[in-house]
C-alpha positions in Angstrom: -53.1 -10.9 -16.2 -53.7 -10.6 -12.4 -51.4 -9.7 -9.6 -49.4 -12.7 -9.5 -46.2 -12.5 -7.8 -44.9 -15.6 -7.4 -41.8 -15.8 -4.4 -38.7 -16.3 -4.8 -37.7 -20.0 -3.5 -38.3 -21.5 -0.2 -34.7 -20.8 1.0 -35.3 -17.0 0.5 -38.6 -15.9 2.3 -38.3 -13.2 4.6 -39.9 -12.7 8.0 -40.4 -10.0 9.7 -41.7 -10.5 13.0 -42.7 -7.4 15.6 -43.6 -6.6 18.9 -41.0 -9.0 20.8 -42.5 -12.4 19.2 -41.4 -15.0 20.9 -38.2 -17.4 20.1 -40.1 -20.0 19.4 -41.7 -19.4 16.4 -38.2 -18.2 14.5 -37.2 -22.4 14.1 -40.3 -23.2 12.6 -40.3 -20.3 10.2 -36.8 -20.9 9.3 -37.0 -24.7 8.7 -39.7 -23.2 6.2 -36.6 -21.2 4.8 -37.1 -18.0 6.0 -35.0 -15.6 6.8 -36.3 -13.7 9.9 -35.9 -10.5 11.2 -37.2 -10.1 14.5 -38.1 -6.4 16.4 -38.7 -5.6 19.7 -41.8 -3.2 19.3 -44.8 -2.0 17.2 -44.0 0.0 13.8 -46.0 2.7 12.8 -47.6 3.1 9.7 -45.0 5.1 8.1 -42.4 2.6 9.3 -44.1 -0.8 8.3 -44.6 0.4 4.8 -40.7 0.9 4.7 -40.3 -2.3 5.8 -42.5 -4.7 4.6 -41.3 -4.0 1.6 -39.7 -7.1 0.0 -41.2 -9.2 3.1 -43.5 -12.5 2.5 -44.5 -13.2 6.0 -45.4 -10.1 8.5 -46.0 -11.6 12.4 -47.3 -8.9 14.7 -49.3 -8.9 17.9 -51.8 -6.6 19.4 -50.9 -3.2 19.1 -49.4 -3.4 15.1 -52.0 -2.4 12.7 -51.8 -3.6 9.1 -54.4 -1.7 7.2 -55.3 -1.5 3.8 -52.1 1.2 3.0 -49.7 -1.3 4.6 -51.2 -4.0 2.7 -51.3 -2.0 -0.7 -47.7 -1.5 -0.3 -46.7 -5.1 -0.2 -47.3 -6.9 -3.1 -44.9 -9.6 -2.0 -46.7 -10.2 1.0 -47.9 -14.1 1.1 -49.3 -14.1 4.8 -49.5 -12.6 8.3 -49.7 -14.0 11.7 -51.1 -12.5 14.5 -49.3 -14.2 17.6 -52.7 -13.6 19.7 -56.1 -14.3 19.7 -57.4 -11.2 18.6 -57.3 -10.0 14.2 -59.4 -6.9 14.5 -55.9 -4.8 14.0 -55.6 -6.8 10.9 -57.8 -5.2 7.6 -58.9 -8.6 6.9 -61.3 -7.9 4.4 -58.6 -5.9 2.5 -56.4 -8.6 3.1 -58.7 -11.7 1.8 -59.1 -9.4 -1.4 -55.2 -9.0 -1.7 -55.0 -13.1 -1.4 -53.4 -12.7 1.9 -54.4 -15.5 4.3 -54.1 -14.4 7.9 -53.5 -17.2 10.7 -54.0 -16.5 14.7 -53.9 -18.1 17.9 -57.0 -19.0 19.2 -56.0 -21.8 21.8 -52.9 -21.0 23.4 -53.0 -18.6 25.6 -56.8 -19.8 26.7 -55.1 -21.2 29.9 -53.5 -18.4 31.1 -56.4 -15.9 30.9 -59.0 -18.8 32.5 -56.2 -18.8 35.2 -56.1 -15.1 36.1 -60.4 -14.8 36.1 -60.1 -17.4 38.8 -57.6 -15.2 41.2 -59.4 -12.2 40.3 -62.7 -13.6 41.3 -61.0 -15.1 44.7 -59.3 -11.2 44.8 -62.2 -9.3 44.4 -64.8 -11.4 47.0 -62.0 -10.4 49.3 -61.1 -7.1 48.9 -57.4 -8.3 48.7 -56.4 -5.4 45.8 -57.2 -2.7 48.8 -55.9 -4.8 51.2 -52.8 -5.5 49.0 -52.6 -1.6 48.7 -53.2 -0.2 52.0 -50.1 -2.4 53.4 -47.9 -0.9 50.6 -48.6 2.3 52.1 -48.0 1.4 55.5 -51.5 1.4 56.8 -52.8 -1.7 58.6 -56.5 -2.9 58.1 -57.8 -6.5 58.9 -61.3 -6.5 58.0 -64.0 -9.4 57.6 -66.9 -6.9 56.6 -68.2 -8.1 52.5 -65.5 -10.3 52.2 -67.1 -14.0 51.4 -65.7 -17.3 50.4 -66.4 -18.0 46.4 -67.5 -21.6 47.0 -71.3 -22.4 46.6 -71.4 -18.7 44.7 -72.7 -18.4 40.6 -70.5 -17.2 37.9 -71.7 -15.9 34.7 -69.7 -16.6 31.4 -70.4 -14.3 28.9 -68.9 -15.5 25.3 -68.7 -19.7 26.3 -65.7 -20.6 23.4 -62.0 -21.2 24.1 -61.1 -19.8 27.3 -64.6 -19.4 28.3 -64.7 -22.8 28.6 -61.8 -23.2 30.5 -63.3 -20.5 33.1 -65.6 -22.8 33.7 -63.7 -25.6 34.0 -61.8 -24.5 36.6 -64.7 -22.2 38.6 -66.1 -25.6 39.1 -62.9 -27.2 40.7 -62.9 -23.8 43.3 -66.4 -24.6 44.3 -68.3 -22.1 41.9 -71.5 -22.8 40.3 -71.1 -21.8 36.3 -73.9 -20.3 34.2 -73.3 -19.4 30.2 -74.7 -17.6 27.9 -73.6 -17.9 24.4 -75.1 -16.3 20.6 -74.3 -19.9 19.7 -75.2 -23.8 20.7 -71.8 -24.9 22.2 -71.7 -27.8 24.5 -71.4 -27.6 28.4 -68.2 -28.4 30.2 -68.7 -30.6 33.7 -71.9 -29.0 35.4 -71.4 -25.7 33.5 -75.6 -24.9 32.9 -76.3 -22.6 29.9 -78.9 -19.8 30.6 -81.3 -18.6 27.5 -80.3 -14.8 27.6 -78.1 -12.3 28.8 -80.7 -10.6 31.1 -81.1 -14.1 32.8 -77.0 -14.6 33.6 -77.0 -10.8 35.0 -79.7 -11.5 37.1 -79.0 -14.7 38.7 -74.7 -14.3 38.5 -72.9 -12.4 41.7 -69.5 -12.5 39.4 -69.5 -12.1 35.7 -66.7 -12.3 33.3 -66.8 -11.4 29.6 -65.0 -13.3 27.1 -66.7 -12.2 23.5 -64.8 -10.7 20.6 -64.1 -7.7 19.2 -67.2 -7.0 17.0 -69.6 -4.7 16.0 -72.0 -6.4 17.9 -70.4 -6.4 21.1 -69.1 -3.0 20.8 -69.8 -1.3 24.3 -72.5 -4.1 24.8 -72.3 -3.5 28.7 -74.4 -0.7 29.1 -75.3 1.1 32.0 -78.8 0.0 31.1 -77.2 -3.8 31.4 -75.1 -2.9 34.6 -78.0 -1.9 35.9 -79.9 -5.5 35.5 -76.9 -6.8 37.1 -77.6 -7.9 41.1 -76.7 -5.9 44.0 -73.5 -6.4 45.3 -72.1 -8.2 42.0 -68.6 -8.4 40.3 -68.0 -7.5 36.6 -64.5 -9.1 34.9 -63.6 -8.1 31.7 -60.8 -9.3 29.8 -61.5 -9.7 26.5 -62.2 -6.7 24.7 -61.5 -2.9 25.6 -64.2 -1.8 23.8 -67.0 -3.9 25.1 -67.8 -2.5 27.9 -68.5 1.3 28.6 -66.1 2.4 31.4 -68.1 5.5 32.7 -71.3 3.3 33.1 -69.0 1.1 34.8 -67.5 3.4 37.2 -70.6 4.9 38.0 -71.5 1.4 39.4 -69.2 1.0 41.1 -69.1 4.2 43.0 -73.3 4.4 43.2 -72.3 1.0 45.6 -74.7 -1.3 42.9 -71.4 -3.0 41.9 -69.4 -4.4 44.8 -65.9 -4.5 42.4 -64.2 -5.0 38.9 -61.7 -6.4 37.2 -60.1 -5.1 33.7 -57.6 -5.9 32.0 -58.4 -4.4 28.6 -59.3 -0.5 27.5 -60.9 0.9 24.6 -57.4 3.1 23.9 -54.4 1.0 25.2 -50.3 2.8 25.4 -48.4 1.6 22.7 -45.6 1.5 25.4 -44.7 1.1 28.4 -44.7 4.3 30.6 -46.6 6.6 32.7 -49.9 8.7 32.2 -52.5 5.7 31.4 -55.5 7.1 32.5 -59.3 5.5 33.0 -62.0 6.7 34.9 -62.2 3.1 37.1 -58.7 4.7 38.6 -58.6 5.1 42.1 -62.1 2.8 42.9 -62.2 1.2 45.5 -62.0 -2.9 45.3 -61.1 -2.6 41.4 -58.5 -4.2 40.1 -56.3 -2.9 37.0 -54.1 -4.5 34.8 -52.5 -3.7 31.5 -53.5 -6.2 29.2 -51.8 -9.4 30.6 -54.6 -11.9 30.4 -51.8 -13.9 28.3 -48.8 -12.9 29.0 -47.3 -15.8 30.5 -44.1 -17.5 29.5 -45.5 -20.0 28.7 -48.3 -18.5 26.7 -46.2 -16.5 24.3 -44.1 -19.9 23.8 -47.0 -21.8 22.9 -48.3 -19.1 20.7 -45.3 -18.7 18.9 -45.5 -22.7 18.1 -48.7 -22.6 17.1 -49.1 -19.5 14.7 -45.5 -20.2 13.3 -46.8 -23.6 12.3 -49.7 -22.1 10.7 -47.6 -19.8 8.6 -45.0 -22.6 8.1 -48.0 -25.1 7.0 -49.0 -22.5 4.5 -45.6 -21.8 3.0 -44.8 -25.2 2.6 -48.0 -27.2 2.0 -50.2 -24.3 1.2 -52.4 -25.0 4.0 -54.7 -22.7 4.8 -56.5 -24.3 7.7 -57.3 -21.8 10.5 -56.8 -19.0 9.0 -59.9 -16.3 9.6 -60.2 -14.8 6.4 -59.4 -17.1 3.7 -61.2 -20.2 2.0 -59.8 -23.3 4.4 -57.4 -26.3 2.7 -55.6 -28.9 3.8 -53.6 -31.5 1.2 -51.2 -34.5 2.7 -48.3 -34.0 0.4 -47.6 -37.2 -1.9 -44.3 -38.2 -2.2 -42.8 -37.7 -6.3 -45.5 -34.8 -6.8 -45.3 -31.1 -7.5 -47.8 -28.4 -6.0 -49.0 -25.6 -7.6 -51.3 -23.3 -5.8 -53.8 -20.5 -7.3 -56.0 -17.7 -6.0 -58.5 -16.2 -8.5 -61.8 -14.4 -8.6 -64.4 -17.0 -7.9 -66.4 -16.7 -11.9 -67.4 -19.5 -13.0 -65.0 -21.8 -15.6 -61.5 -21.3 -13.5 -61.3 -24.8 -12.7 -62.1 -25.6 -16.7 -58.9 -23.2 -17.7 -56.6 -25.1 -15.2 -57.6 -28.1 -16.6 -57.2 -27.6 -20.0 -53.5 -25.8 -19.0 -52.3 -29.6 -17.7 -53.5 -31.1 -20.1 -52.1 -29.2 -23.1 -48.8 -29.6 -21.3 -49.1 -33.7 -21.4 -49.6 -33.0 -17.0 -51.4 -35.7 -14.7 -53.1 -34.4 -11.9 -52.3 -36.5 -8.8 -54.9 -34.7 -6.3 -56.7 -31.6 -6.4 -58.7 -29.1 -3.7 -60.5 -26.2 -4.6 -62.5 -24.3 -1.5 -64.1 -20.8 -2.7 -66.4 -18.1 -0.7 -68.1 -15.3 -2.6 -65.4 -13.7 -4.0 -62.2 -15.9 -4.7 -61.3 -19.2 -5.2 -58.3 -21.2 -3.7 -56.5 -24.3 -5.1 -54.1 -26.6 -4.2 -53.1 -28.7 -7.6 -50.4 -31.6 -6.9 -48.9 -32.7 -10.8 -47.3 -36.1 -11.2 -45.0 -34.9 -14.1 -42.3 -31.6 -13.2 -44.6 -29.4 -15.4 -45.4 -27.2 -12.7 -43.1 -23.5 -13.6 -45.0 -24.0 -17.4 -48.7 -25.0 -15.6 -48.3 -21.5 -13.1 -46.7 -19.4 -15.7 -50.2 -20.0 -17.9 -52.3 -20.0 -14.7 -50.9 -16.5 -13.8 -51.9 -15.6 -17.5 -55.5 -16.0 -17.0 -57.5 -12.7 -16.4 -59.3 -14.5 -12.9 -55.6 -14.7 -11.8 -55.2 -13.2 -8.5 -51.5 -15.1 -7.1 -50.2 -18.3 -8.3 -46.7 -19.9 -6.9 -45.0 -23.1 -6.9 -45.0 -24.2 -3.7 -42.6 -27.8 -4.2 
């Protein structure tokens, strides 16, 4: 026997969503028939495992962490969402293991970042943050002196996928020449030109802006060695990642006068609230812009990405899709009107699919369609039976020893 716990029905799934998710994705979960419960903040530790308990879908964004203690203390848990586009708070590999599929937002809030490179780049080539400042504190200072035009002027894009793209896109419509550099082959937007290595982009971009994820491989991958290759007089943006770049390398170009300015949005240790005392050692620089972590925090990001992970979690609950999530074997089956769906995680040994078989068939089933997609450790199927044999067909799948979580989905 595995560890099978099959939900209660559709009409009883509980949500819990955190971190002020927004409205929009509470009418697709509850057309799915959940019930949601919706908090303003991040829980801690202590606190989620007192309340996930009993919960099937957990929605957090940045600054929740599910780890493996949270996840060990829900067995009900079917799936979690995280309304952003980073999953490095999520212990996904923990997760996968405990069949938990877990579903992001990769595209929606792609505009809004791309948008806020662009005024940062046009900020920083003017000095408009000191500017900006210096009035606020009543002192008057109209200068010309290093502040340029951006048009006809290279910017490097470090990390060319969603919204690097979209930097590119619209650097080009503000007159900027566009350079890439990408660990993959992705294809060029407009006159976008990739560049064979990171060296080359530092070398030949006056503006650079990172958009990589959170990985071990890009861990503080701006060095001060890599600052150092950048040209004189250049801009570095960074909102992706907190850690990826090494802030005392970076404020040391700055103030050394080889960087002409920054932007950063993201830190290696971010508040989990709003308040006072944030500290960084780019404070105070001049021609340095700050921000906390607002890349996508539109209105009309967090909309979007409430539609679109809350139809990913909806999809799964409903359908069993799996499609887009990061961590789990990826399905997708058109329901067929007059069928019934059973779905199965198990261990992926070899024979599974010969014990499901021989289940329908000892109980006189017809399969109508079946999926199986597997990676090196489980299996995941979606079975759709023509005959209402499904609660007997899971009741024997959840028998076998491979068993990892069966339900009846319709």
């Amino acid at each position: 026997m595995g560890t099978t716990s099959t939900p209660p029905p559709r009409s009883h799934f509980r949500a819990l969503l955190l971190e002020g998710i927004h409205p929009s994705a509470h009418a697709a979960l509850e057309s799915a028939g959940c019930v949601v419960e919706a908090l303003p903040k991040a829980l801690p530790e202590p606190e989620l495992i007192a309340r996930i308990q009993g919960v099937h879908v957990l929605g957090i964004r940045s600054k929740t962490h599910v780890s493996p203690a949270v996840l060990a203390s829900a067995p009900e848990l079917l799936a979690v969402g995280c309304f952003c586009i980073g999953t490095n708070q999520v212990a996904l590999d923990r997760a996968h293991d405990r069949a938990v599929p877990v579903f992001n937002a990769p595209f929606s809030n792609t505009r809004s970042v791309a948008e806020m490179i662009i005024a940062e780049v046009i900020f920083l080539a003017r000095q408009l943050g000191d500017r900006v400042r210096e009035m606020h504190a009543g002192r008057w200072k109209k200068v010309a002196s290093r502040c340029h035009e951006v048009r006809g002027r290279t910017l490097g894009i470090v990390g060319y996928g969603h919204i690097g793209r979209q930097v590119g896109v619209l650097a080009e419509a503000v007159g900027l020449r566009v350079l890439f550099y990408d660990t993959g082959t992705r294809l060029p937007m407009g006159n976008n030109t990739p560049v064979a290595s990171l060296d080359e982009l530092l070398a030949r971009s006056e503006f650079v802006t990172l958009h990589v994820p959170g990985t071990p491989q890009t861990h503080r991958m701006i060095t001060a060695q890599l600052l150092s290759r950048m040209r004189p007089g250049a801009y570095l943006l960074n909102a992706s990642r907190g850690t990826v770049v090494d802030l005392d390398a970076l404020a040391e170009a700055l103030r050394s006068g080889h960087l002409a300015g920054a932007a950063v949005d993201v830190y290696p240790d971010e508040p989990e609230a709003n308040g006072e005392g944030f500290a960084t050692p780019l404070k105070d620089l001049p021609n340095v812009l700050l921000t906390p972590h607002v890349g996508g925090s539109t209105e009309e990001a967090q909309e979007a990405i409430g539609r679109e992970v809350a139809a990913s979690l909806r999809g799964f609950l409903v359908q069993g899709t799996t499609a887009g999530s990061v961590n789990f074997p990826q399905l997708e089956l058109a329901p067929s009107r007059g069928t019934h769906r059973v779905l199965n995680v198990h261990r992926n040994v070899p024979g599974v699919l010969r014990d499901v078989n021989r289940i329908v068939s000892e109980r006189n089933g017809n399969v109508h369609a079946q999926l199986l997609s597997t990676d090196a450790e489980l299996g995941y199927l979606i079975m759709d039976l023509d005959q209402d044999v499904t609660d007997s067909v899971a009741e024997a799948m959840a028998a076998l020893s491979t068993d990892l979580r069966t339900r009846v989905c319709y």
